[in-house]
C-alpha angles and dihedrals in degrees: 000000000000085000093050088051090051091045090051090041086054095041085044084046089054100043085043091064097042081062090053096255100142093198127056139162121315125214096265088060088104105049083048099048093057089051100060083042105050084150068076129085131172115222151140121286119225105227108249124207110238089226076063116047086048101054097043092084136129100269084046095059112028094054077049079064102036103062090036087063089038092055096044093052093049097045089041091232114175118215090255086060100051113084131181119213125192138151127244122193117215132169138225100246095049100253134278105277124088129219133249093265129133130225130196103235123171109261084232090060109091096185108061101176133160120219106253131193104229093194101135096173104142123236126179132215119208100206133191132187131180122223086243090075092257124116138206136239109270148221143243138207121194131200107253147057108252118079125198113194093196097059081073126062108166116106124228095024125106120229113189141147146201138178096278114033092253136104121269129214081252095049093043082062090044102053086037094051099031105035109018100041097047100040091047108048080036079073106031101120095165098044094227135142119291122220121196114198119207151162122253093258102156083237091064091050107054118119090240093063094043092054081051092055094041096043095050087037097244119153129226135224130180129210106232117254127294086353109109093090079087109005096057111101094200094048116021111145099173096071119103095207085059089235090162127109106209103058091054092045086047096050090048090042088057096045088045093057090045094050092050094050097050097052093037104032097223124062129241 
């Protein structure tokens, strides 16, 4: 972004001279622009999908809102008892990126690298939150075809895996029948309907899901297309208040990984 202003304040310079204007910007013109602009900020832009960036729009999203409320208010569905699911893949090493962190390096030392765990073997989280702020157990999906039930000891969470790491039409049930339905009506103090929100992952829409929820009264609810850039609780990246679940996990995933390979010298 900074390259692309000093490019414009050269090209402005130039045009500036062609009118007969003998003075144009310097190469300071940037750094005090933005400070006579501090409502200004140069970053980094996140890439958007352009599904995306056209559906996300104000009749989207308002009639979103429109029948959530609507439906609420008819089934008489109380916000403890409103809960948001979605998956988040992470991998073994950590992932590629780096943080923002500094390191002190000698000025004399040309390559100033960090030791980094390339596992890249996918796992992924099946996460739930309630609109109360609570969350509950989750569950985890790993790469293979062979399961051993004694390398896990924690109760109310599902372990399963599949060839690729991702969750399959037979582990979304699962999770729905096994984790979500027992954890929920566990803490269902009212007795009143449950409504599970969700994005349109083939996994979520299967009619196998739908005769679970039917079958332990549980009411659906999908994210409108190409929408859950925003509209996703559990990974929302557009709010300022950082209300979202996945960058956070990401971030201590990523620490985690890093502080296991430097005390033990291998990763996970």
């Amino acid at each position: 972004m900074l390259k692309h202003m000093k490019k414009a304040a050269h090209t402005f310079g130039n045009h500036a001279k062609r009118s007969g204007v003998k003075k144009g910007p310097n190469k300071n013109w940037v750094n005090q622009f933005l400070e006579r602009h501090p409502e200004v900020k140069l970053s980094c832009p996140t890439g958007l999908d352009p599904k995306q960036e056209t559906m996300f729009n104000y009749a989207t999203v308002n009639h979103h809102f429109k029948l959530l409320d609507d439906f609420l208010k008819s089934e008489g569905i109380p916000w403890e008892n409103v809960y948001n699911m979605d998956e988040k893949g992470i991998q073994l090493g950590g992932g590629r990126k780096c943080d923002n962190t500094k390191y002190l390096y000698s000025q004399k030392q040309k390559a100033r690298v960090k030791i980094q765990n390339v596992d890249l073997e996918l796992v992924t989280v099946i996460e739930c939150v309630c609109a109360d702020g609570t969350s509950l157990k989750p569950g985890f999906v790993f790469s293979g075809v062979e399961f051993c039930p004694e390398w896990f000891d924690e109760d109310n969470i599902l372990v399963a895996t599949s060839e690729n790491g991702l969750t399959s039409d037979f582990i979304g049930v699962e999770w729905f029948e096994k984790i979500f339905v027992l954890q929920t009506k566990a803490r269902n103090e009212s007795g009143q309907p449950i409504l599970l929100i969700y994005n349109g992952h083939r996994s979520h829409k299967t009619i196998q899901l739908r005769q679970a929820a039917e079958k332990h009264s549980v009411h659906l609810f999908c994210l409108p297309l190409h929408t859950t850039h925003c509209l996703q609780p559990l990974n929302v990246w557009h709010s300022p208040y950082n209300v979202g679940v996945f960058g956070p996990l990401q971030r201590a995933w990523q620490k985690q990984c890093e502080d296991f390979l430097e005390e033990r010298g291998e990763g996970i």
